[in-house]
C-alpha positions as CSV (number, residue, x, y, z in Angstrom):
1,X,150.7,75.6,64.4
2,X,148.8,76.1,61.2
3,X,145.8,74.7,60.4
4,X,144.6,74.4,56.4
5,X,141.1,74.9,55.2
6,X,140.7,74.4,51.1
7,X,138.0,75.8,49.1
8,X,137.3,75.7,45.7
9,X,136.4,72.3,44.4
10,X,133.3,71.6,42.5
11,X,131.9,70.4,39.1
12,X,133.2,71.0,36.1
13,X,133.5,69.9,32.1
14,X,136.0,67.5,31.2
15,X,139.0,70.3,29.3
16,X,137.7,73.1,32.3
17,X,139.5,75.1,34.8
18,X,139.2,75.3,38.2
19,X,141.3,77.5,41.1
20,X,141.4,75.6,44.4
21,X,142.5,77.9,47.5
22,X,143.9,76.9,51.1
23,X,143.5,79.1,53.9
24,X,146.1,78.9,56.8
25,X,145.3,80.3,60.2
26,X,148.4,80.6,62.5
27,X,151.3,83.2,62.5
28,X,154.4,81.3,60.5
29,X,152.5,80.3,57.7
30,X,155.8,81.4,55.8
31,X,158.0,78.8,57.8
32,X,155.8,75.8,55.7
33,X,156.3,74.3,52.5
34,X,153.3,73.5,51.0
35,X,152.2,70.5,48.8
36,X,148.7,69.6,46.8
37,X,148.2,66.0,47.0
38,X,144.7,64.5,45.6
39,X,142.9,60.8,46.3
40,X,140.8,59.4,43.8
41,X,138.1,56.6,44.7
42,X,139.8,53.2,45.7
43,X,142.9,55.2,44.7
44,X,145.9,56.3,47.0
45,X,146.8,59.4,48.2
46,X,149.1,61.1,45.2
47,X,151.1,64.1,45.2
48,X,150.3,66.6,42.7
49,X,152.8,69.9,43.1
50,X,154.4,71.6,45.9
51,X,155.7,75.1,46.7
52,X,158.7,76.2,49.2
53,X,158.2,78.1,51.6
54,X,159.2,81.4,49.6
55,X,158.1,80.1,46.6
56,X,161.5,79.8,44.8
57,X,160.8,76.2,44.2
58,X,157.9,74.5,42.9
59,X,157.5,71.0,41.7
60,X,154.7,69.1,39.7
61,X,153.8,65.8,38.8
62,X,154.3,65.1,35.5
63,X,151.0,64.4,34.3
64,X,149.6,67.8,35.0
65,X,152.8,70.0,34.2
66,X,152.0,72.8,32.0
67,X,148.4,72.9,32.9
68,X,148.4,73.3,37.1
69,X,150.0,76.1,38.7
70,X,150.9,76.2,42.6
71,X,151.1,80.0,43.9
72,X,150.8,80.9,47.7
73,X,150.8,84.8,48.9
74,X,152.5,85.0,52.6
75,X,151.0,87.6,53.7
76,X,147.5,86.6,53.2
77,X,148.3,82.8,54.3
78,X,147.1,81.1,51.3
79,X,148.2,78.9,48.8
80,X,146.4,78.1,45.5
81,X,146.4,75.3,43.2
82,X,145.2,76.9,39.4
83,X,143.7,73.5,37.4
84,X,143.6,73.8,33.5
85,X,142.6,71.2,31.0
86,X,141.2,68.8,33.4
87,X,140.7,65.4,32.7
88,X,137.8,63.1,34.0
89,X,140.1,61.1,35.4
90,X,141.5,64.0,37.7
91,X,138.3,63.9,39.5
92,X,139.3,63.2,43.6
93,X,139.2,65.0,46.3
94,X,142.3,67.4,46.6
95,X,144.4,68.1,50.1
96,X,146.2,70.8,50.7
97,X,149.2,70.1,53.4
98,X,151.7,71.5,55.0
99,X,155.3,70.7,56.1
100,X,158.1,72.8,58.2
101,X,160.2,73.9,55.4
102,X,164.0,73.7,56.4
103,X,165.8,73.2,53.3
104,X,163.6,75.0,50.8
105,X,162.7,72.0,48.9
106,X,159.7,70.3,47.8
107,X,158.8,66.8,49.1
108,X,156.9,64.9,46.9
109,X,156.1,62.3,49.6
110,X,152.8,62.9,51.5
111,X,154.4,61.4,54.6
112,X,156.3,64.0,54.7
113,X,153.9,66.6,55.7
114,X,152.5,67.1,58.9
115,X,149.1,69.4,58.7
116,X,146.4,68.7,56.6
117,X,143.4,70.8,55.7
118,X,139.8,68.5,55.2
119,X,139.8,68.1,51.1
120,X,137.6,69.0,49.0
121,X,135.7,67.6,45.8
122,X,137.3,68.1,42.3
123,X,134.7,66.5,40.1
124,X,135.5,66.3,36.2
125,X,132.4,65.2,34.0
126,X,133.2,63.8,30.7
């Protein structure tokens, strides 16, 4: 089983960047899809992009397409989440998850994953 620890999060100026990682310990890390989902306060859990697991397929939400990028290296059983241009409103705290990948697609839907690392803070100042 894999278990998912994300670093990364922090402070940072409304238009910034920010690289978020996630760590997997466990040895099929390549058998998992893995998805970005984020939770703002007295918001619900949203999905934010997801990668296969070979990487052949990613898929964003459309509000941050063209300025988040989902990458994950195999071998060294992480996946990161690359922020550009964030907005204050993108401030939440941001989960990386995990899902046995059969089919090589990307589920959008957070109930669709089963391992989840513990978050961490994304805060966007104005």
């Amino acid at each position: 089983q894999v278990q998912l620890v994300e670093s990364g999060g922090g402070l940072v100026q409304a238009g910034g960047s920010l690289r978020l990682s996630c760590a997997a310990s466990g040895r099929t890390f390549s058998s998992y899809g893995l998805g970005w989902f984020r939770q703002a306060p007295g918001k619900e859990r949203e999905f934010v992009g997801g990668i296969s697991r070979n990487g052949d397929n990613m898929y964003y939400e459309d509000s941050v397409k063209g300025r988040f990028t989902i990458s994950r290296d195999n071998a060294k059983s992480t996946v990161d989440l690359q922020m550009n241009s964030l907005e204050h409103e993108e401030t939440a705290i941001y989960y990386c998850a995990a899902r046995l990948d059969k089919s090589g697609r990307v589920s959008i839907y957070s109930e669709a994953y089963d391992l989840w690392g513990q978050g961490t803070q994304v805060t966007v100042s104005k």
